[in-house]
C-alpha positions as CSV (number, residue, x, y, z in Angstrom):
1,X,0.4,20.7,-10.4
2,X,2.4,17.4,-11.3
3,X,0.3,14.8,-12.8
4,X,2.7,12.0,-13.1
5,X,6.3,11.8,-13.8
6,X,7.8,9.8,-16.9
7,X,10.9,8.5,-17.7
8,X,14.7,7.1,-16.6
9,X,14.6,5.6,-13.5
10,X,18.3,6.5,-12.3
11,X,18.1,5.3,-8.1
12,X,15.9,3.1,-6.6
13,X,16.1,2.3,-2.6
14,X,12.8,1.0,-0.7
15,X,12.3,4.7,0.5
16,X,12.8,7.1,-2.6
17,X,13.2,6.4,-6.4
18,X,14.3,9.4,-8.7
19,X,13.0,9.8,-12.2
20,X,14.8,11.6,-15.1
21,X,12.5,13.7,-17.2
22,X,14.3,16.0,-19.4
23,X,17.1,16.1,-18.1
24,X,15.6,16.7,-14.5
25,X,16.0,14.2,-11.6
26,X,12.9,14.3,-9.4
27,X,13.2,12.5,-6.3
28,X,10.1,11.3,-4.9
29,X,9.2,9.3,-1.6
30,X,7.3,5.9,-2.4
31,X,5.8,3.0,-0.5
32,X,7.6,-0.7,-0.6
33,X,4.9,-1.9,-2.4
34,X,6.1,0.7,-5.4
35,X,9.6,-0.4,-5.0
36,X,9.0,-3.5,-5.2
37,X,6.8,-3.0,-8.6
38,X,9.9,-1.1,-10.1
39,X,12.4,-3.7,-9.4
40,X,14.4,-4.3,-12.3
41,X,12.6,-1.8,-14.2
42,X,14.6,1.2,-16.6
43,X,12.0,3.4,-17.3
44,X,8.8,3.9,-14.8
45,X,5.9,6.5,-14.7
46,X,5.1,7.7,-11.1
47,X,1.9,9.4,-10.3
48,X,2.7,12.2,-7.9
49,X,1.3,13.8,-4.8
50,X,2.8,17.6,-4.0
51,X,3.3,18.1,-0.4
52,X,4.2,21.1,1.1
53,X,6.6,21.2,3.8
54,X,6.8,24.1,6.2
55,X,7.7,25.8,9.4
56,X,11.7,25.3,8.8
57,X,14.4,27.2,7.3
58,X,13.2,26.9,3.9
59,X,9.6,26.1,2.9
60,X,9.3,23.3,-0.5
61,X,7.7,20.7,-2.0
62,X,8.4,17.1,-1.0
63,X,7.3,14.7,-3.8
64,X,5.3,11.4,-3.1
65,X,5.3,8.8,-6.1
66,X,2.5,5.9,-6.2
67,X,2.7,3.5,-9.2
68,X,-1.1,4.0,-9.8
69,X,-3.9,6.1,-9.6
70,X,-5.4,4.0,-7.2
71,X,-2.5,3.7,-4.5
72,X,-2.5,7.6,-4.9
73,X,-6.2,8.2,-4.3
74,X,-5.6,6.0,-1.4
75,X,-3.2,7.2,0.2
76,X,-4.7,10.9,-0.5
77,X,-8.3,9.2,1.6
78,X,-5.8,8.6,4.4
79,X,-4.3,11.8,4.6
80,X,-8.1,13.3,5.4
81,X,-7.9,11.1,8.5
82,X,-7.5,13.3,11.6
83,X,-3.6,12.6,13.0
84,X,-2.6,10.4,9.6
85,X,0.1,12.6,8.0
86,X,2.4,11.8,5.0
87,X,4.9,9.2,6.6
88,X,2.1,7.3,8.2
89,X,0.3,6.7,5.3
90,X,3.2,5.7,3.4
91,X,3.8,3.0,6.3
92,X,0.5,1.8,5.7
93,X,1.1,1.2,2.3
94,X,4.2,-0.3,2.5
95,X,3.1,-2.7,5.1
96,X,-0.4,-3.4,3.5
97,X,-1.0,-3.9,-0.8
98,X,-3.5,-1.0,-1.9
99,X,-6.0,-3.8,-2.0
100,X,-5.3,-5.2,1.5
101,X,-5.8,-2.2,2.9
102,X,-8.8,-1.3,1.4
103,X,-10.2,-4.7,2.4
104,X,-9.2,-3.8,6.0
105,X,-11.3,-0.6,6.0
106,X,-13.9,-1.8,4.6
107,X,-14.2,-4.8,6.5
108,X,-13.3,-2.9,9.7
109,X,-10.7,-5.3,10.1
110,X,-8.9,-3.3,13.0
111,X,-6.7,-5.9,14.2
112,X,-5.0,-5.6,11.1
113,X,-4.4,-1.7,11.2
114,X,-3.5,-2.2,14.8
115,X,-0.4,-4.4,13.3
116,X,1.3,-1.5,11.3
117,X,3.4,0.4,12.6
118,X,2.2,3.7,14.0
119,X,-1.1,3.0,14.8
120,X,-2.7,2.3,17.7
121,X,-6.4,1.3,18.5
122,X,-7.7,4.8,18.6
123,X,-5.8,5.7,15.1
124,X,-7.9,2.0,13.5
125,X,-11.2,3.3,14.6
126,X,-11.1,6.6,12.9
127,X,-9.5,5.3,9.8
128,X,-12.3,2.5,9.6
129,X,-15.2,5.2,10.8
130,X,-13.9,7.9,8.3
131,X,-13.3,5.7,5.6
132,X,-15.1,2.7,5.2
133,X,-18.1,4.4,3.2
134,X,-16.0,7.1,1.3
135,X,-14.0,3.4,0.3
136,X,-17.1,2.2,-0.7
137,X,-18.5,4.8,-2.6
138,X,-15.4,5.4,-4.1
139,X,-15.0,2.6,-6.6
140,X,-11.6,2.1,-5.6
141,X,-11.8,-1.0,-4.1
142,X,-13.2,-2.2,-7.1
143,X,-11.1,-1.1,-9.3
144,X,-7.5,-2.4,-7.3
145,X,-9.4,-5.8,-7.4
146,X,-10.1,-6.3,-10.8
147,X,-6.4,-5.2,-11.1
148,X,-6.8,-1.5,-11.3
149,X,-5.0,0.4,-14.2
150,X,-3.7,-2.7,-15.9
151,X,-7.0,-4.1,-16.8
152,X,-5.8,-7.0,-15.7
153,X,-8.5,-9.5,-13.7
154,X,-6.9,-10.7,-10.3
155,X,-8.4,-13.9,-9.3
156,X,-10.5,-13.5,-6.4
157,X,-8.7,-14.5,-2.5
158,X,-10.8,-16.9,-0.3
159,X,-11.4,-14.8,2.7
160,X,-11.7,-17.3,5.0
161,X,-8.2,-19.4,4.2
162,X,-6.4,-15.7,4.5
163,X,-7.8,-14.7,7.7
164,X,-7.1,-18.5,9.1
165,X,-3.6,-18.1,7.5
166,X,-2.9,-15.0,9.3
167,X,-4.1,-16.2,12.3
168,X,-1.9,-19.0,12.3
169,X,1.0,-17.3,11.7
170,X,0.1,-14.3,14.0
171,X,0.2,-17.3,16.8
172,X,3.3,-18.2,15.6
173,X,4.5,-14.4,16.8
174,X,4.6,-12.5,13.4
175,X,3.3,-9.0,13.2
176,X,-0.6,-9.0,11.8
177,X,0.3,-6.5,9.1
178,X,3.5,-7.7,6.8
179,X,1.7,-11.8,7.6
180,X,-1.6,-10.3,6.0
181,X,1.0,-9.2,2.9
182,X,3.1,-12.1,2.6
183,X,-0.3,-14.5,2.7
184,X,-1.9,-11.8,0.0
185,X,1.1,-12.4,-2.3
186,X,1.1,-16.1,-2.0
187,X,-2.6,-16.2,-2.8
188,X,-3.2,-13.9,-5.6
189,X,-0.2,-16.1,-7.1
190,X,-2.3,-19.5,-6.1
191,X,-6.0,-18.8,-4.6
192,X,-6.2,-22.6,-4.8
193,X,-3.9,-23.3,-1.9
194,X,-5.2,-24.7,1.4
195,X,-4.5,-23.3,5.1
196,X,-1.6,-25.6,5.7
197,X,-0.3,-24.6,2.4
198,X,-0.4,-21.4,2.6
199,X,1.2,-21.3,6.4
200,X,4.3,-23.3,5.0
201,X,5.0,-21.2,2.1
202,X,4.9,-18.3,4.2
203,X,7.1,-19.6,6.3
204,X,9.8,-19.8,4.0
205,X,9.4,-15.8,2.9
206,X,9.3,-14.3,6.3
């Protein structure tokens, strides 16, 4: 079983990034918000779920890279969800931060799950109803809001200015799900931002 992979990274696209490791290249599938971690990066250590793939020609592993723990564990909690497979919770966390997802389960925010694509309202409530107190219990939520693995303290997001943010712009006809993560961004970088601010600067990424 594959820990984590260390070493060269050698490609990097938004889908799949391939690590050297003595002298091997493994290719493994990751979520945006990994690619976006490793940009401009030379060297990265991926933490690696085994999947395996069956029922074709050739049976064989297909190799999922998270940049922490946490975004692992996650995405492993999704894959217990009845009808979530492997490319679905990838697409969650590519269109949802590990954090912003977590507060969405918790919070049984199921508008926002409803915004990603691939899930529909029946797909929400189960993720919400099978996860919100194995999230809780868990400590991950914790741990990706104190900043996870780096030890570093994220300031906290007022929950009120996000959800008013997202609201605004979700009027304004932009998808629930990448809004949330645009206005996430902008407000770990500045949680002292009004409404109004927030709505303009978001404006200007999307």
């Amino acid at each position: 079983m594959i820990d984590y992979i260390r070493g060269e990274l050698t490609l990097l696209s938004p889908a799949v990034a391939v690590v050297e490791a003595c002298g091997v290249g493994y290719a493994l599938l990751i979520s945006l918000n990994t690619f976006t971690a490793l940009q401009g990066r030379k060297e990265a250590r991926l933490y690696v779920h085994e999947q395996l793939v069956t029922g074709g020609r050739d049976d064989g592993f297909t190799l999922f890279g998270f940049l922490t723990r946490q975004e692992r564990e996650l995405y492993r909690m999704l894959l217990t969800v009845n009808g979530i497979g492997g490319n679905t919770a990838r697409m969650m966390l590519s269109a949802l931060s590990p954090a912003e997802l977590c507060d969405a389960i918790t919070s049984g925010d199921e508008r926002m799950l409803r915004g990603i694509k691939g899930i529909g309202p029946k797909a929400a409530q189960r993720i919400i109803l099978e996860l919100r107190d194995k999230l809780m219990q868990s400590g991950i939520t914790a741990d990706l809001r104190t900043g996870g693995a780096s030890g570093e303290a994220a300031a906290p997001i007022d929950r009120e200015v996000r959800d008013e943010a997202v609201g605004a712009l979700t009027m304004l006809g932009f998808s629930p799900a990448p809004t949330a993560k645009v206005v996430g961004e902008i407000m770990r970088a500045e949680p002292a931002l009004t409404v109004e601010q927030v709505v303009k600067k978001a404006l200007k990424m999307m």
